[in-house]
C-alpha positions in Angstrom: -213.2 109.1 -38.0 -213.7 109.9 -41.6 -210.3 108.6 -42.9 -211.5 105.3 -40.9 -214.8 105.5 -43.0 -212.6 105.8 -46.1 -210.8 102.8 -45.7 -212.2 99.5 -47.7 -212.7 97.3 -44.6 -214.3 99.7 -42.3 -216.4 100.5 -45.1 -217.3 97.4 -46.3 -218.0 96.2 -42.4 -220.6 99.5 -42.5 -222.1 98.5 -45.8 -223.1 95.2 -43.9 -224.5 96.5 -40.8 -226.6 98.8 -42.9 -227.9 96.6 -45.5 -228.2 93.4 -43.0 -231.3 91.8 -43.3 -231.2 91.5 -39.2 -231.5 95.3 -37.6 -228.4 96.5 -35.4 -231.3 98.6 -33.5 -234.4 96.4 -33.2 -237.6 98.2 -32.8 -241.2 96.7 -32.9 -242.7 96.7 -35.8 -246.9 95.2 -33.8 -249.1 98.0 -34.5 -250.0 97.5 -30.6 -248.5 96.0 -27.7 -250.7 95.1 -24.8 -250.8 96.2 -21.3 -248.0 94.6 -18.5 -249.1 92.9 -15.9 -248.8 89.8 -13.4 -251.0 87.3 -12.1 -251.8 86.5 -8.2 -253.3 83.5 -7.6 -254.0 81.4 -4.0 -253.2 77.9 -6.2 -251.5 78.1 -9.6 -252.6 74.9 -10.5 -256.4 75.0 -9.7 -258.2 77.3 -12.2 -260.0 80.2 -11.7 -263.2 81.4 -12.0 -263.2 85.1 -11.0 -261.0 88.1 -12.2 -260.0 91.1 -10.5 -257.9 94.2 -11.9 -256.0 95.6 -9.8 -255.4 99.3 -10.9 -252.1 101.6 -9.4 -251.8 105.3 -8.9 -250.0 107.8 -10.2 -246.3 107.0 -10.3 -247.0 103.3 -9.0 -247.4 100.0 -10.4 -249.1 97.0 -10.6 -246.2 95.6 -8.4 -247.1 98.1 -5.2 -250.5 95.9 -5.0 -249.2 92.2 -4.6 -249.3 92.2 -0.8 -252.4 93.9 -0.6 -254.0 91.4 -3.5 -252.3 88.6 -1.5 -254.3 89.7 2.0 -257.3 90.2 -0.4 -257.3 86.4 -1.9 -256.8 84.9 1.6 -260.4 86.0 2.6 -261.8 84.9 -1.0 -262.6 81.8 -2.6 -259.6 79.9 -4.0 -261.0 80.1 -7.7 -260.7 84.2 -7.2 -257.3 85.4 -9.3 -255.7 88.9 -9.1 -254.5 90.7 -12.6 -252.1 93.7 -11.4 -251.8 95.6 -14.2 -249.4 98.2 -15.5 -251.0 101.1 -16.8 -249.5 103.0 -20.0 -246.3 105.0 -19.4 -246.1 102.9 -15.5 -244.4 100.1 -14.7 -243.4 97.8 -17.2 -245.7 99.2 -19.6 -243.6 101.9 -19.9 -241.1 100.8 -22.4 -244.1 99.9 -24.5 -245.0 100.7 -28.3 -247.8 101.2 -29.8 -249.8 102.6 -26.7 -250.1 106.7 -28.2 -250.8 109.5 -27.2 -253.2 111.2 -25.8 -252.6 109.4 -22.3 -255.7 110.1 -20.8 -258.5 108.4 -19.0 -260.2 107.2 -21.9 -257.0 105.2 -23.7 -256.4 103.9 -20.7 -259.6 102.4 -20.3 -259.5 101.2 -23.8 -255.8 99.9 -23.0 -257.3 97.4 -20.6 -260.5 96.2 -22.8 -257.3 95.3 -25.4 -255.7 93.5 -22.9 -258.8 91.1 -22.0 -259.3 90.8 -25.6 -255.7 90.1 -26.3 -255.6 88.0 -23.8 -258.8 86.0 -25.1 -260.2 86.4 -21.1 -263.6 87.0 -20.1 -264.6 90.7 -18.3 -263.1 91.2 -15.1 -266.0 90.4 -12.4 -264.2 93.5 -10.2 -262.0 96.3 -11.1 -259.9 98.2 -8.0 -258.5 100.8 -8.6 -256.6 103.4 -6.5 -256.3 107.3 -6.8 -255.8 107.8 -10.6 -256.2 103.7 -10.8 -259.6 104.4 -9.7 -260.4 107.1 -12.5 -259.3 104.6 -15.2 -261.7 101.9 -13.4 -264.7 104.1 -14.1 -264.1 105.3 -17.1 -263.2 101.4 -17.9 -267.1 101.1 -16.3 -268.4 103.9 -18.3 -267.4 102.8 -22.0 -268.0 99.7 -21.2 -272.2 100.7 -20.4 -271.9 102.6 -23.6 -270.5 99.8 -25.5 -267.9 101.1 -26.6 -265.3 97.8 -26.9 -268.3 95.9 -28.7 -269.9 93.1 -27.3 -267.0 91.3 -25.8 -266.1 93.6 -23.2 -269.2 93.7 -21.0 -269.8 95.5 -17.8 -268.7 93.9 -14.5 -271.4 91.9 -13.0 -273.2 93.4 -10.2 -273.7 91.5 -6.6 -277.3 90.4 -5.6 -276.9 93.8 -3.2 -277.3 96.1 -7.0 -273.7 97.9 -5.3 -271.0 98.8 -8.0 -268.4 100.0 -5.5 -267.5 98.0 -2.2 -266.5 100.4 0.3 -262.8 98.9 0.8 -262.3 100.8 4.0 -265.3 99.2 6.3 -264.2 95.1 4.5 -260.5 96.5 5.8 -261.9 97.5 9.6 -264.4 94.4 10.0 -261.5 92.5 8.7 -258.8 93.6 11.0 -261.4 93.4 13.7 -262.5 89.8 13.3 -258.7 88.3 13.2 
């Protein structure tokens, strides 16, 4: 290996790679890169007028929820739209730079208010989230109350019934019961 190095076209060939204005290894150079995540809608072309997040679990991804969103939009107006997101480190978030430690609850939360503001959208009228999917929803909720992304990240609107949580297991019964 080092007589190859010491030979002039090798050498010159290595002098290029290093000093080429175009990186062999390309990394990132955005201070931030936003959150994964897909879109489920009941018409792409008609617009909508509600959001939903869709939060995962531990070890899942925004992917495990597309069936479930799916069943969920057939019951819902057609102007409802589904975000399944990735969360940091899941997903294809993983891969991500710019989202650094500490992983916890609280980045996460802020991970999606960068994501709507990225993303130029307005709050999501309903965040669902699922074991540590639902944590992240909360504390999403909770900074949010204490205005902690600033005044365009508000808290999700509240129904005319005042309830923040919809108890997904008795829609899921009366559902399955009706059909």
């Amino acid at each position: 290996m080092a007589r190859t190095l010491r030979s002039k076209p090798a050498l010159q060939l290595l002098n290029r790679i290093l000093n080429s204005p175009v990186p062999v290894l390309h990394r990132s150079t955005r201070p931030i890169e936003t959150l994964a995540f897909e879109e489920v809608k009941t018409s792409p072309e008609k617009p909508h007028s509600f959001t939903a997040f869709v939060l995962h679990g531990l070890l899942g991804s925004g992917r495990n929820w597309r069936s479930f969103s799916r069943f969920l939009l057939s019951s819902l107006p057609s102007d409802w739209r589904m975000v399944l997101v990735d969360l940091r480190n899941h997903g294809n978030s993983a891969e991500l730079e710019g989202l650094n430690p500490p992983h916890d609850m609280v980045n996460a939360a802020k991970d999606l208010a960068d994501l709507v503001k990225s993303q130029g959208w307005a709050c999501p009228d309903v965040v669902i989230g699922h074991s540590m999917g639902g944590k992240v929803a909360l504390q999403f909720a909770d900074s949010c109350a204490r205005g902690e992304f600033g005044q365009l990240i508000q808290l999700p609107k509240q129904n005319s019934c005042g309830y923040w949580i919809l108890s997904l297991e008795k829609w899921i019964v009366k559902t399955v019961m009706e059909k």
